[in-house]
TILO-149599 format. One line per field, with one value per residue (C-alpha): x, y negated, z; residue in three letters; chain. Coordinates in Angstrom, 1 decimal, always signed. Layout:
BEGIN
x: [X, ...]
y: [Y, ...]
z: [Z, ...]
type: [ALA, ...]
mol: [A, ...]
***
This chain:
BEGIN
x: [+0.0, +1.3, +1.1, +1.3, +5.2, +5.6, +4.3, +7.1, +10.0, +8.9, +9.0, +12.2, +13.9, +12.4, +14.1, +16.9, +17.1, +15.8, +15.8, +14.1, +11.5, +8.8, +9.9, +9.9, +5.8, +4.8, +6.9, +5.2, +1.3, +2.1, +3.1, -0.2, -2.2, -0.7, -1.6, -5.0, -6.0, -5.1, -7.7, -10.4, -9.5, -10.2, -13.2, -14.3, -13.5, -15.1, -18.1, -18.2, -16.8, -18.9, -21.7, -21.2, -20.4, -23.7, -25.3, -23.5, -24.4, -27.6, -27.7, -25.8, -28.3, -31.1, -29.7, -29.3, -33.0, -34.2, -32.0, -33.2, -36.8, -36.2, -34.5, -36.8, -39.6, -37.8, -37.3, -41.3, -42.0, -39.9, -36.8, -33.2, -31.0, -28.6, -31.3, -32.3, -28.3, -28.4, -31.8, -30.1, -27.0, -28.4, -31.0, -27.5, -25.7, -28.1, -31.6, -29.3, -26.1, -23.8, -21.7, -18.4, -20.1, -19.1, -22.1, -22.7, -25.4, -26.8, -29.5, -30.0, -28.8, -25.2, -26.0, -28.6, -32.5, -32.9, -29.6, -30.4, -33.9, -34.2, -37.1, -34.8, -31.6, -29.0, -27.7, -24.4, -23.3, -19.7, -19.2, -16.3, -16.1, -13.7, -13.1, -12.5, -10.7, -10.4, -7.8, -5.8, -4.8, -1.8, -3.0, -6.4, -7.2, -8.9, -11.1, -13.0, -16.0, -19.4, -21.3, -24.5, -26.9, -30.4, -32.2, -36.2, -37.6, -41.3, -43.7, -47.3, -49.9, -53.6, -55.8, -58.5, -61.5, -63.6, -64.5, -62.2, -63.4, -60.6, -62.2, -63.5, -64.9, -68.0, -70.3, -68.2, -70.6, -74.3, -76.4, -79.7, -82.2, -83.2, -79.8, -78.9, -74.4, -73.4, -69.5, -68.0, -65.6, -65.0, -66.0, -63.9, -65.5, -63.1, -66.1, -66.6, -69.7, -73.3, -75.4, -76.0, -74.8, -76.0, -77.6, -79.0, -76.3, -75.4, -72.1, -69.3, -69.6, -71.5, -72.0, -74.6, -73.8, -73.8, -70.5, -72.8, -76.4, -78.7, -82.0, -85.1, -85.1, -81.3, -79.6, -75.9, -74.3, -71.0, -68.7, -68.6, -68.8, -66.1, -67.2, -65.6, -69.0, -72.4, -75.4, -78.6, -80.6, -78.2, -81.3, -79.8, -76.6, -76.8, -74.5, -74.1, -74.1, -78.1, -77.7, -76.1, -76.9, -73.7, -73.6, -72.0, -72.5, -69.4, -69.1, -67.0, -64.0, -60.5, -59.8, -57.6, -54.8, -54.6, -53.2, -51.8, -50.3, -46.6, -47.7, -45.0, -46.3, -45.3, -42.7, -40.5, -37.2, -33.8, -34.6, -32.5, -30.4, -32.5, -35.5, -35.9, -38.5, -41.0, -43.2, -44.1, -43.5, -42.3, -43.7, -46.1, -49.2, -51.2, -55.4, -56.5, -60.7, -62.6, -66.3, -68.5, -67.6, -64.1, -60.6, -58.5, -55.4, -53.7, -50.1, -48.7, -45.3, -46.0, -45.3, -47.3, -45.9, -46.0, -48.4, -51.4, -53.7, -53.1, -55.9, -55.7, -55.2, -57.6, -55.5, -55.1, -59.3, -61.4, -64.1, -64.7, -63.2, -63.0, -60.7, -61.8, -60.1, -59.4, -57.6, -54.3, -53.5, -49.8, -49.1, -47.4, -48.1, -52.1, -53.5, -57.0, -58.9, -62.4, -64.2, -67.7, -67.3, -65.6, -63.3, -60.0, -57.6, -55.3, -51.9, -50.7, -48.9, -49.8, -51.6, -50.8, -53.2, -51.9, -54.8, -54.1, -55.6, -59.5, -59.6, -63.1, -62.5, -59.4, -60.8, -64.5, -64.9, -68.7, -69.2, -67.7, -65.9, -62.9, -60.5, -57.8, -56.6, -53.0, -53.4, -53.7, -54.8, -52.6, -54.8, -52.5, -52.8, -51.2, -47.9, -47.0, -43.2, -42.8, -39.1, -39.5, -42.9, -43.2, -45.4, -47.3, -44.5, -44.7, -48.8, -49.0, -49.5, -51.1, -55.1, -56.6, -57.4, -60.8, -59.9, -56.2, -55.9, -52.2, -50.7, -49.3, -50.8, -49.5, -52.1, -52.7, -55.6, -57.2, -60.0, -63.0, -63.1, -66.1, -65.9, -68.4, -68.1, -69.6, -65.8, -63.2, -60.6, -58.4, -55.6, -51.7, -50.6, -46.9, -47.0, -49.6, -48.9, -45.8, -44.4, -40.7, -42.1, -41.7, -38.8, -41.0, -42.0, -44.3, -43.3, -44.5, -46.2, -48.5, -49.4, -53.0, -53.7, -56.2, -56.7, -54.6, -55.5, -52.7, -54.0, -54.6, -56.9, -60.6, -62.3, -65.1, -65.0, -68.1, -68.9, -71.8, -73.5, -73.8, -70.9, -70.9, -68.7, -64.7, -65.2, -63.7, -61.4, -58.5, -57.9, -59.0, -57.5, -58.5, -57.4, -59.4, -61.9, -65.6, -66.1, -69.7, -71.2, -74.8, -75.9, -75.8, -73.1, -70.8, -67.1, -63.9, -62.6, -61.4, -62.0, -60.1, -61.2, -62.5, -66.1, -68.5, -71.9, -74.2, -77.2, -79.4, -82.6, -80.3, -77.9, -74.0, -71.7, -68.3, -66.7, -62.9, -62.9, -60.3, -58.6, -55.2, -55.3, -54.6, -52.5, -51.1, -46.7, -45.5, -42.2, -40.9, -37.7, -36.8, -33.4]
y: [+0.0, -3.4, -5.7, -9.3, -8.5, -6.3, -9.4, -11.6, -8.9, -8.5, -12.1, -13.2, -9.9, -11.6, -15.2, -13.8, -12.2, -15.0, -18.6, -20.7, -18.9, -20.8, -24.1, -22.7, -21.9, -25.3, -27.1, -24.8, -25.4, -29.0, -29.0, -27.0, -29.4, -32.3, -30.5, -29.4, -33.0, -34.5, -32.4, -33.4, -36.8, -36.2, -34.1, -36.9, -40.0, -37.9, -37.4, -41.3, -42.9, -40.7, -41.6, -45.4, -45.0, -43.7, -46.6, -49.1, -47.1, -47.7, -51.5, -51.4, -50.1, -51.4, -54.7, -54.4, -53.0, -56.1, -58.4, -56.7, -57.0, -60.4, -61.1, -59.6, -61.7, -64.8, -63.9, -63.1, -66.2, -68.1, -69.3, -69.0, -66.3, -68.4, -68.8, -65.4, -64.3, -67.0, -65.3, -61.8, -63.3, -65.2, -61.9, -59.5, -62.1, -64.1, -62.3, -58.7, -59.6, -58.3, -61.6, -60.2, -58.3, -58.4, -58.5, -58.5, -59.3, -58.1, -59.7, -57.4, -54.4, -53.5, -49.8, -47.1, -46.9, -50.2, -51.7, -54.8, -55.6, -58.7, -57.7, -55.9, -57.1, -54.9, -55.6, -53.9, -54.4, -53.4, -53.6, -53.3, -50.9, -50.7, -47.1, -46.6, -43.4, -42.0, -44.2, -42.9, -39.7, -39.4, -41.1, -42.7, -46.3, -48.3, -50.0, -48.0, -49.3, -48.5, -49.0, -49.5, -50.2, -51.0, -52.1, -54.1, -55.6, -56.1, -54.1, -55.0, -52.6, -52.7, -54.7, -52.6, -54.9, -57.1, -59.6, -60.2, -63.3, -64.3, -67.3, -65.7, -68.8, -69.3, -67.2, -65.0, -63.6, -65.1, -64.0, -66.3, -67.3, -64.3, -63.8, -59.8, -59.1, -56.2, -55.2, -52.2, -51.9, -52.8, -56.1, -57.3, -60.0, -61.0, -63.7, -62.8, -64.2, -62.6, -60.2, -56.6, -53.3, -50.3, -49.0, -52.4, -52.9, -56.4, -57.1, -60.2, -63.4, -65.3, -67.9, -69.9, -68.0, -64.8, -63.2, -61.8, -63.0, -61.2, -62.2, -59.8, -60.7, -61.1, -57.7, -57.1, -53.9, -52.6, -49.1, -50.4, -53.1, -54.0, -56.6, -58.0, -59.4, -58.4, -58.9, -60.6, -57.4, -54.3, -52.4, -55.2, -54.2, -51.5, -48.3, -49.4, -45.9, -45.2, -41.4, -42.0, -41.9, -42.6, -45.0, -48.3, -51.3, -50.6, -53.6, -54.3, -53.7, -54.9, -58.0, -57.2, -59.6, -62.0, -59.2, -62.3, -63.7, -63.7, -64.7, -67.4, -71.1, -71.8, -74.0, -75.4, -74.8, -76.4, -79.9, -79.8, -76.1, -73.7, -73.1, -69.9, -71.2, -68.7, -70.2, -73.7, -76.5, -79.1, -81.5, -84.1, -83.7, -86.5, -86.1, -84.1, -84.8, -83.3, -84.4, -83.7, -87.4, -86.2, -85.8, -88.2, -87.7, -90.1, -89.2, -90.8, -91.0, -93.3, -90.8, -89.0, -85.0, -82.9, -80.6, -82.0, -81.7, -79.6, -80.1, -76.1, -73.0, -71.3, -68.0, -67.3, -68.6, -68.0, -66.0, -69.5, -72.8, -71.8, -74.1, -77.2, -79.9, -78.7, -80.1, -77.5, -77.7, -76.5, -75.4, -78.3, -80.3, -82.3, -84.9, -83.6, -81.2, -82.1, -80.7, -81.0, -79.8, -79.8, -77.1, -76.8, -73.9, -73.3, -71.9, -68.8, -70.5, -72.0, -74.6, -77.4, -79.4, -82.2, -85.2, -88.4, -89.9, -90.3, -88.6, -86.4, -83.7, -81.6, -79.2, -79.7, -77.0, -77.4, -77.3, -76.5, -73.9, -72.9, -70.1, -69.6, -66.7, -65.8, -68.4, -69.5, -72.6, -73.9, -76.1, -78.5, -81.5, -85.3, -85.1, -81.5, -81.4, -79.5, -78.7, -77.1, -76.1, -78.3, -79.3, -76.0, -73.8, -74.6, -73.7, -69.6, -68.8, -71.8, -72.2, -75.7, -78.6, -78.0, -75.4, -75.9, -79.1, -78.6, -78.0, -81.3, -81.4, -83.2, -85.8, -84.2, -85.2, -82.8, -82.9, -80.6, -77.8, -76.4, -74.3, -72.5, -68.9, -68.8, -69.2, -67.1, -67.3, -64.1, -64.0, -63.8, -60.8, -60.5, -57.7, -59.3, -62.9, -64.3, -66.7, -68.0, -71.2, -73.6, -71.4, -70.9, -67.4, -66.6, -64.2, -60.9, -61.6, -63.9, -61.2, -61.0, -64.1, -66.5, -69.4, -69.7, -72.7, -74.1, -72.5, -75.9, -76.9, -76.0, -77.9, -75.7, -74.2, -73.9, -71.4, -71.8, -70.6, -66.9, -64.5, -61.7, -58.6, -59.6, -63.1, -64.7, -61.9, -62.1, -62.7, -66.2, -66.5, -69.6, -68.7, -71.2, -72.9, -71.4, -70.2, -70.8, -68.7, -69.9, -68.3, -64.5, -62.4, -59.9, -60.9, -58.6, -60.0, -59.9, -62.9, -63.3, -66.7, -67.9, -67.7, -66.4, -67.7, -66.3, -68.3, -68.1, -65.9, -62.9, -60.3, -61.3, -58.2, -58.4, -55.6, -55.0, -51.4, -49.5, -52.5, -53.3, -57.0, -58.8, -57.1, -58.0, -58.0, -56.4, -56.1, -52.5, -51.4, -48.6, -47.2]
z: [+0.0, -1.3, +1.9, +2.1, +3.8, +0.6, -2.1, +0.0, -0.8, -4.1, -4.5, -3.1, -5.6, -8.5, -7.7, -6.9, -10.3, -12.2, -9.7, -13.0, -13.6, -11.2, -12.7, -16.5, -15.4, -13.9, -17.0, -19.5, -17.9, -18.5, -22.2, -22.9, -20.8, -22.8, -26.2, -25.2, -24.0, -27.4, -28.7, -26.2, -26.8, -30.6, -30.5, -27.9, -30.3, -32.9, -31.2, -30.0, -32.8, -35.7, -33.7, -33.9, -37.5, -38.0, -36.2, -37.9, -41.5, -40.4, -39.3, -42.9, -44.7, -42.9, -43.4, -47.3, -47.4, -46.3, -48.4, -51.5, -51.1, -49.4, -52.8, -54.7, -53.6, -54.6, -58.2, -58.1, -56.6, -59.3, -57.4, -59.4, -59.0, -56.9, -54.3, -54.6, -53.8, -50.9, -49.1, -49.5, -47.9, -45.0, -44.1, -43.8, -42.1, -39.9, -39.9, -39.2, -37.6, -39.8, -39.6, -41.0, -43.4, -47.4, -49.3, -53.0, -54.7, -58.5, -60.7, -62.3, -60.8, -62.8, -61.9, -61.4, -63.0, -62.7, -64.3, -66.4, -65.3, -64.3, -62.2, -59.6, -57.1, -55.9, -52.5, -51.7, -47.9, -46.6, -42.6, -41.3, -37.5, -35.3, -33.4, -29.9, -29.8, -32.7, -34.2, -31.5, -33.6, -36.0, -39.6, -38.2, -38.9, -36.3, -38.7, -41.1, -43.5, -44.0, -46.9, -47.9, -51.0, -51.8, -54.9, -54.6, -57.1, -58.0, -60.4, -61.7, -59.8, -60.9, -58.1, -58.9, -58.2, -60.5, -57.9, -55.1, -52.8, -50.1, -48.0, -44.6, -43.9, -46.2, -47.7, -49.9, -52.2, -53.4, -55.8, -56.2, -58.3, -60.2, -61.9, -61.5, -60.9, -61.9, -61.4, -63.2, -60.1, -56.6, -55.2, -52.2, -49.5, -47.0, -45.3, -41.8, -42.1, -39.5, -41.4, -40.9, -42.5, -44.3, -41.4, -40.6, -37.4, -36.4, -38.1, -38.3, -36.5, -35.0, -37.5, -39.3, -42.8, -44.0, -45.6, -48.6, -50.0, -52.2, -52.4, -53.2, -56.8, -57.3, -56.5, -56.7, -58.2, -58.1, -57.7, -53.8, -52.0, -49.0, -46.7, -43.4, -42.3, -42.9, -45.3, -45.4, -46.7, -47.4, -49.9, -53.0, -52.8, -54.8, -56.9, -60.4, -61.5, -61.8, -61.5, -58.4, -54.5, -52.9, -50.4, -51.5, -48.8, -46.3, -44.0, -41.2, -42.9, -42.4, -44.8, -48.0, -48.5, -51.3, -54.1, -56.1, -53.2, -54.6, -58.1, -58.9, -59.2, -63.5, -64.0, -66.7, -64.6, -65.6, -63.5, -60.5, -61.2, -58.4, -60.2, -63.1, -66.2, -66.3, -69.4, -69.3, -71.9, -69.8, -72.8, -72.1, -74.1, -72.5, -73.0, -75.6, -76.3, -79.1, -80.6, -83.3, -83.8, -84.4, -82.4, -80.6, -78.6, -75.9, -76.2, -72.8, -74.0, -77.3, -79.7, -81.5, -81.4, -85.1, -86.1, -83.3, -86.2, -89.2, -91.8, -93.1, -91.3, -93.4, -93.3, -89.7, -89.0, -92.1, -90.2, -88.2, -90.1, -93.7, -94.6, -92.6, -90.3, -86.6, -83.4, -83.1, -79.2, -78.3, -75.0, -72.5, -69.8, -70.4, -68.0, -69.4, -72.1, -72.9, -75.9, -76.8, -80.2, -83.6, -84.0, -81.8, -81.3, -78.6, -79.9, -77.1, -74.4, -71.0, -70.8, -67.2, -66.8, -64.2, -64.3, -63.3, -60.3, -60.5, -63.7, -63.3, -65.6, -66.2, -68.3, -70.2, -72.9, -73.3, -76.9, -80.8, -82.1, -79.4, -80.2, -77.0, -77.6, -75.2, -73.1, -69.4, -67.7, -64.4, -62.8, -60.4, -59.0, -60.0, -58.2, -60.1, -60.8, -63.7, -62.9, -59.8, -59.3, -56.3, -54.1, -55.1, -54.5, -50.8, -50.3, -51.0, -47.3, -46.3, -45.4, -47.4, -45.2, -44.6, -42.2, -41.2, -40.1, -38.9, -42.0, -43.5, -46.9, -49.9, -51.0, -54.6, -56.6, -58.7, -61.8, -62.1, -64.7, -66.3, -69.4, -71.4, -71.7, -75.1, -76.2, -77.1, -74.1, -73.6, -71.4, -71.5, -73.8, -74.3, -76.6, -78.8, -79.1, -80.1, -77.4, -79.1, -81.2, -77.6, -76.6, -73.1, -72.8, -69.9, -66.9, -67.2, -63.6, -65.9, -68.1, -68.1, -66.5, -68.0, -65.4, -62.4, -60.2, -57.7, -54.5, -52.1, -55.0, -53.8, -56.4, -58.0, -61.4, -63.3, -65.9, -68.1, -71.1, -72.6, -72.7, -75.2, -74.3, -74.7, -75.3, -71.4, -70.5, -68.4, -64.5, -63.1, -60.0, -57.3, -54.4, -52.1, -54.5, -55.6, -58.5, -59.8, -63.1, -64.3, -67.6, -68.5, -70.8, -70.2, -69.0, -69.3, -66.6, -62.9, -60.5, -57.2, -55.9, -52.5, -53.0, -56.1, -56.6, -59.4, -60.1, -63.1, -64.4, -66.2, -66.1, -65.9, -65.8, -65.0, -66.9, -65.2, -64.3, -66.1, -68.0, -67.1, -66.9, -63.6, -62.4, -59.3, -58.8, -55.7, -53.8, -53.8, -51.9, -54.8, -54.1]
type: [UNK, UNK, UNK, UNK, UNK, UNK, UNK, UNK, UNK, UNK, UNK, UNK, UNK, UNK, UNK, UNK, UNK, UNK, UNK, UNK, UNK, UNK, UNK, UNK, UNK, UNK, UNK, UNK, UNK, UNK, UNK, UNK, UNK, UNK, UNK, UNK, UNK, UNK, UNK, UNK, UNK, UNK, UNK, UNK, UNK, UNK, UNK, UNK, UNK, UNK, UNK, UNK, UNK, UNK, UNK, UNK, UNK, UNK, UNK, UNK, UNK, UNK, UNK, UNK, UNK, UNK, UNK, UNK, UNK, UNK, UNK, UNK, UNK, UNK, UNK, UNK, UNK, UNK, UNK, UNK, UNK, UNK, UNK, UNK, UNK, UNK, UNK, UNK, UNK, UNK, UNK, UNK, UNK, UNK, UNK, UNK, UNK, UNK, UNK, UNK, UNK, UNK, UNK, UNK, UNK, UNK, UNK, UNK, UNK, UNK, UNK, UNK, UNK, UNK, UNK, UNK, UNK, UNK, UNK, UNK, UNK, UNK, UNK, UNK, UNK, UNK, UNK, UNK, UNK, UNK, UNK, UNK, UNK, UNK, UNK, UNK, UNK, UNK, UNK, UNK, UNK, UNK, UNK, UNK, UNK, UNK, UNK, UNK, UNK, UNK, UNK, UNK, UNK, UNK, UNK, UNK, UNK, UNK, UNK, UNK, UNK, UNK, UNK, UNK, UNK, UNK, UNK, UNK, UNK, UNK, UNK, UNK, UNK, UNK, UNK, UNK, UNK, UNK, UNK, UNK, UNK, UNK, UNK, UNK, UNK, UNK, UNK, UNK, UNK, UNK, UNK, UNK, UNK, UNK, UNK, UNK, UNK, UNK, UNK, UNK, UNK, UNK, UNK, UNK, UNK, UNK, UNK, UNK, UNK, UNK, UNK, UNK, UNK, UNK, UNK, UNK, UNK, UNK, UNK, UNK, UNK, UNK, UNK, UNK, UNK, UNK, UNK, UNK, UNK, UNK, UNK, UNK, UNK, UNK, UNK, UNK, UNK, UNK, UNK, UNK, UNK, UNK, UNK, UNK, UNK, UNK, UNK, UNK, UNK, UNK, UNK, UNK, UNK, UNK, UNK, UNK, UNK, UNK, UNK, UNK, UNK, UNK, UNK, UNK, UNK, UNK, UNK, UNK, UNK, UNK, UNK, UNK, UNK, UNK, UNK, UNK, UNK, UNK, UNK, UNK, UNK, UNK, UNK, UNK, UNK, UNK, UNK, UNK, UNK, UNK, UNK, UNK, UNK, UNK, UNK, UNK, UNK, UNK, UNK, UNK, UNK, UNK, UNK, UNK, UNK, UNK, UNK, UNK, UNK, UNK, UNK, UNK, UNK, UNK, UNK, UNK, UNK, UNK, UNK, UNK, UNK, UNK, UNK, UNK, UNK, UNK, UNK, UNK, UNK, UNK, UNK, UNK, UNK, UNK, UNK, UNK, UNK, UNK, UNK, UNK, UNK, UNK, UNK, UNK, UNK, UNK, UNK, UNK, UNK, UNK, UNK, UNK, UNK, UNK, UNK, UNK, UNK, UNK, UNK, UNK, UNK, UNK, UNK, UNK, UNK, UNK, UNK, UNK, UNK, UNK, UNK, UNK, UNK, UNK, UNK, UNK, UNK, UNK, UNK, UNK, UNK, UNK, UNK, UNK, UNK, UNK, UNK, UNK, UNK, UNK, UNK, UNK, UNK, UNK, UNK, UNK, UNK, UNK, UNK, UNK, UNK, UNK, UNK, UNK, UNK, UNK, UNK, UNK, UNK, UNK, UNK, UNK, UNK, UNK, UNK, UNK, UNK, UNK, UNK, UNK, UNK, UNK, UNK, UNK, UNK, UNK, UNK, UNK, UNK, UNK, UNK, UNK, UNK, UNK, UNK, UNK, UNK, UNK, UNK, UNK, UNK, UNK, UNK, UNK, UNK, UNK, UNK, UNK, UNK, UNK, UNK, UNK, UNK, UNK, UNK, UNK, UNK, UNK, UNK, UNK, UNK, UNK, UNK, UNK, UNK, UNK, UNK, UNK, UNK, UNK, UNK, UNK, UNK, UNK, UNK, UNK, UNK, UNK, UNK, UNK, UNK, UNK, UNK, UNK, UNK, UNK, UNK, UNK, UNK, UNK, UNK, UNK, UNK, UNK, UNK, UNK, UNK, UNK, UNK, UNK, UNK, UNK, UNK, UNK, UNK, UNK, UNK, UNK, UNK, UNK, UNK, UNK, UNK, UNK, UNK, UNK, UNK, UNK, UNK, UNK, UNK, UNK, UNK, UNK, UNK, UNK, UNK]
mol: [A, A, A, A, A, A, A, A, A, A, A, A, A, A, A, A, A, A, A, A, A, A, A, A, A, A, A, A, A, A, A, A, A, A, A, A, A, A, A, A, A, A, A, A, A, A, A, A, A, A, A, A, A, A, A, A, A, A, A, A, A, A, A, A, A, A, A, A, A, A, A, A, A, A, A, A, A, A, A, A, A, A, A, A, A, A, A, A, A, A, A, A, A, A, A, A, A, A, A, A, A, A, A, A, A, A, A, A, A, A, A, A, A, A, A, A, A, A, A, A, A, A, A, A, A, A, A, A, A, A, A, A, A, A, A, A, A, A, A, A, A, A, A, A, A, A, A, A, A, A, A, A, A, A, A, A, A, A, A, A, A, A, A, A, A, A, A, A, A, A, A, A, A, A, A, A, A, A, A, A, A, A, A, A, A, A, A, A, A, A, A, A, A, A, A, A, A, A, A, A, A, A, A, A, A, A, A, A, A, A, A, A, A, A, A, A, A, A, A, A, A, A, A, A, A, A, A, A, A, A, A, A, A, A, A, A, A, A, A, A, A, A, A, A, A, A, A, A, A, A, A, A, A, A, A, A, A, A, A, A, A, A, A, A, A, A, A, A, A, A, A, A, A, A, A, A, A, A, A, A, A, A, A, A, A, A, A, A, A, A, A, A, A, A, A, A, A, A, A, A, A, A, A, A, A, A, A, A, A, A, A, A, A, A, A, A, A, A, A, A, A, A, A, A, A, A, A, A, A, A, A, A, A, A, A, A, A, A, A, A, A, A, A, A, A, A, A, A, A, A, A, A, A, A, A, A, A, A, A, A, A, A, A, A, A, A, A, A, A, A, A, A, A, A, A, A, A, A, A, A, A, A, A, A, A, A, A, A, A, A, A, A, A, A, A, A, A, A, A, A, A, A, A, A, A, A, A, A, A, A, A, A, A, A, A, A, A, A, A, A, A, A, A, A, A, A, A, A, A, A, A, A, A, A, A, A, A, A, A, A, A, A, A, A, A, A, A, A, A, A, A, A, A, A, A, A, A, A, A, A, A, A, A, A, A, A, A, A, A, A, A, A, A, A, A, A, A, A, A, A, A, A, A, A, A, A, A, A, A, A, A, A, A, A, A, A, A, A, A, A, A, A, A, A, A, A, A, A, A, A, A, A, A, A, A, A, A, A, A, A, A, A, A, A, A, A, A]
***
C-alpha cells in the first residue's frame, strides 16, 4: 500500500534524479495558458466585434433606405437632382447619424435593373467601424467598413376609383335634383360628415352635414362606396351591376390619403439652377378669347408670337373645319382662355393658366368647335413662378385657409373655370402625341392628366353641357376645390377633388374602371 510516507519517498527519488522537472511543469502550464487566452481573446472579439459589424451594416443600410426613397420623392416632386443628392445626404448624415459616413449618390442608378432611369436614385453608404478586440490579432485592422446600398424611385400605380373626394370637412358627395351618378368603379368619400350606414347605425360626426347625399329621386351607383361618415338614406346608394346583390354602402372607414399627393407642381425649370422642367412652356401667351364674332389675342409681351392663327389646317381637322379659319392655341403660360365659339384647337402640351388679379375667368370653354386633344390645364394662381414652381411647390401637405388658419398662406388670386363637356378634351398621352415642337416634354407623372389645379386653390370648377362617351377623358384632380357637373353624358374620366356635386334631371356616368389614366406615382424602396 502506497502511503502518504511512501508518495514523499517516491517524491524526493524523483528530484533527486531530475531537480528541473517541477519548474519545467509550472513554466510549460504558463506558455499553454498564454496561447489558449489568445484564442479566447479572438473568438471573444469575434463574437463582440462581428456583432457590432452587423449593427452598424444595419444603421448602414437602414440609413441608405431612407436616403433613397427620401431622394426619390424629390425627383417626383420636381426638385433638381442636386437637391435630390443634398436630401439623400443630410438623411445618412443628420436624420441617421452616420456623420463620417461616405455617401454616393446616382440619378440614375449606374447599376442594377434600374440603371439609367431617371425615375430611380442609388444611394451607396460606406461607414467606417472601429473594433475593440479583434484588431488585437496578428494582420487585423482596427477600422474595417461596412457598406450598404439601396435604390427608390417612384412608379405609376392605378388609383383605382372614378371619384375620389378628399375634404373631410363638407359634404363630400351630393347627388340632387333628379340627376342619376353612376360610377364604373370605386367612389372614395373621405367627409366625416353625421349620417347613418348600411344598417341604418349612427355614423361620423356630430355635424350639421352629411359626408354623402342622395335624395329619393337622385340615386348614386358605383362598384362600392367608401365613406368616413355616414349617409342621409343608405337604400340610394346602390350596386351598379343590376344582377347583383352585394352589399355596396361601407361607411366608417379609415380616410384614404390624397393618391396624387406627390404629383409634382409643372414647372418650366432652368430659372434659379435647383429646379428639373418637367413640361411647361415658360412663354407668355397673354389672354386668348374666341367668338363667333371672331378671335382676338392680348399678347402681354408686345409681340405677337407665329403661327397663333393659321388660316388652313384642313389636313389634320377636315371632319370639323374643312378648310376654314381657326384660333391655333400652343401650349405656355395664359392669363386667361375664354371661348364661346368659332373654332379653336389646342396643340398637345400643357396649358398654365396664371390670371391676373380680378380677372373672373381663367378658363371659359362654353361654346364653338374645341378640339384639345394631349393636353392638361394647371390652374394656379397670379404670383406662379414658372421657374421654380413656387409658391405652389410649398402647399402639398397643407389644409386651405378655410380650415387651417395657422398655416401662412401666400395671397394668390385665382379665376374661375367652367368648361363644357360637349368638347373634345383628352388628357396627357406620351406615346400618342408628339411633345418635341416647344422642346417641353411633360413628366411621365403627368401622363393621363387633364386638369390639375394648384391644390390651395378652392375655387369651384363647373362642368356643363352633354358628354358623349370619350369626349372629357382624363384625370381632373382639385385637391381642395368642388367640382360641380350639371348636364348629362358619359365621361372617361377619374376625379379626385375635395367635394363632387351632381345636379341636373339625367344620367351622368363616370366611366374610369379598367382605363389606365390617372394614375397615381408612388415612392418605392426597390433594391
Amino acid at each position: 500500500m502506497c502511503t502518504g510516507h511512501n508518495r514523499a519517498r517516491i517524491r524526493a527519488t524523483i528530484l533527486r534524479i531530475n531537480p528541473g522537472c517541477a519548474q519545467y511543469r509550472a513554466g510549460a502550464i504558463l506558455i499553454w495558458f498564454a496561447l489558449l487566452l489568445i484564442v479566447l481573446l479572438g473568438m471573444v472579439g469575434l463574437v463582440i466585434d462581428s456583432g457590432m459589424l452587423l449593427v452598424a451594416h444595419r444603421q448602414a443600410q437602414n440609413a441608405a433606405d431612407a436616403a433613397a426613397t427620401a431622394a426619390a420623392a424629390d425627383i417626383l416632386a420636381g426638385r433638381s437632382t442636386d437637391a435630390a443628392r443634398a436630401t439623400a445626404i443630410n438623411f445618412v448624415k443628420v436624420h441617421n447619424g452616420l456623420s463620417e459616413a461616405s455617401v454616393v449618390v446616382n440619378i440614375p442608378p449606374v447599376t442594377g435593373p434600374y440603371q439609367n432611369d431617371r425615375n430611380y436614385v442609388e444611394v451607396i453608404v460606406s461607414d467606417p467601424v472601429r473594433t475593440l478586440f479583434i484588431h488585437l490579432l496578428p494582420g487585423v485592422a482596427q477600422e474595417n467598413m461596412v457598406r450598404a446600398r439601396a435604390v427608390g424611385g417612384f412608379e405609376p400605380i392605378t388609383a383605382g376609383a372614378g371619384v375620389a373626394v378628399l375634404n373631410p370637412y363638407v359634404t363630400g358627395l351630393t347627388v340632387g335634383g333628379t340627376a342619376t351618378l353612376e360610377v364604373e368603379g370605386l367612389v372614395i368619400v373621405n367627409s366625416e360628415g353625421k349620417g347613418v350606414d348600411a344598417d341604418g347605425n349612427p355614423v361620423g360626426i356630430n355635424a350639421n352635414y352629411y359626408a354623402a347625399r342622395a335624395g329619393s329621386n337622385s340615386p348614386a351607383y358605383a362598384s362600392r362606396f367608401q365613406i368616413v361618415g355616414g349617409v342621409d338614406w343608405p337604400q340610394n346608394f346602390r350596386n351598379i351591376d343590376p344582377t347583383s346583390n352585394a352589399k355596396v354602402l361601407y361607411c366608417g372607414e379609415l380616410p384614404v390619403p390624397d393618391p396624387l399627393l406627390f404629383l409634382p407642381t409643372p414647372v418650366a425649370g432652368g430659372g434659379n439652377g435647383t429646379t428639373t422642367a418637367n413640361g411647361v412652356v415658360n412663354a407668355l401667351r397673354g389672354s386668348a378669347k374666341a367668338t363667333n364674332q371672331g378671335y382676338a389675342i392680348n399678347d402681354t409681351s408686345g409681340v405677337e408670337p407665329q403661327n397663333r392663327v393659321v388660316s388652313v389646317f384642313s389636313d389634320q381637322y377636315p371632319d370639323l373645319f374643312n378648310g376654314q379659319p381657326y384660333l391655333a392655341l400652343h401650349p405656355g403660360i395664359y392669363t386667361s382662355i375664354e371661348i364661346t365659339g368659332g373654332k379653336v384647337v389646342l396643340k398637345p402640351g400643357i396649358y398654365v393658366l396664371r390670371p391676373f388679379p380680378n380677372t373672373q375667368n381663367a378658363l371659359k370653354i362654353t361654346g364653338g368647335n374645341v378640339i384639345a386633344e394631349g393636353i392638361m390645364f394647371y390652374n394656379t394662381g397670379h404670383n406662379y413662378n414658372p421657374d421654380n414652381g413656387e409658391p405652389d411647390c410649398n402647399d402639398r401637405d397643407k389644409k386651405p385657409p378655410a380650415w387651417d388658419k395657422t398655416v401662412d398662406w401666400d395671397n394668390a388670386e385665382f379665376g374661375s373655370i367652367t368648361i363644357n363637356a360637349g368638347m373634345r378634351f383628352s388628357p396627357i398621352d406620351l406615346e400618342r402625341f408628339d411633345y418635341q415642337q416647344w422642346g417641353a416634354v411633360p413628366n411621365e407623372a403627368f401622363n393621363g392628366m387633364l386638369f390639375y389645379q394648384r391644390r390651395r386653390n378652392t375655387t369651384p370648377i363647373q362642368i356643363e353641357g352633354n358628354a358623349d362617351a370619350g369626349q372629357l377623358s382624363g384625370t381632373l384632380y382639385a385637391k381642395w376645390a368642388a367640382v360641380r357637373i350639371a348636364g348629362q353624358g358619359t365621361y372617361d374620366a377619374q376625379f379626385i377633388v375635395g367635394s363632387m356635386e351632381v345636379t341636373g334631371s339625367r344620367v351622368i356616368t363616370i366611366d374610369f374602371a379598367g382605363k389606365k389614366m390617372g394614375k397615381a406615382p408612388q415612392v418605392f424602396l426597390v433594391e
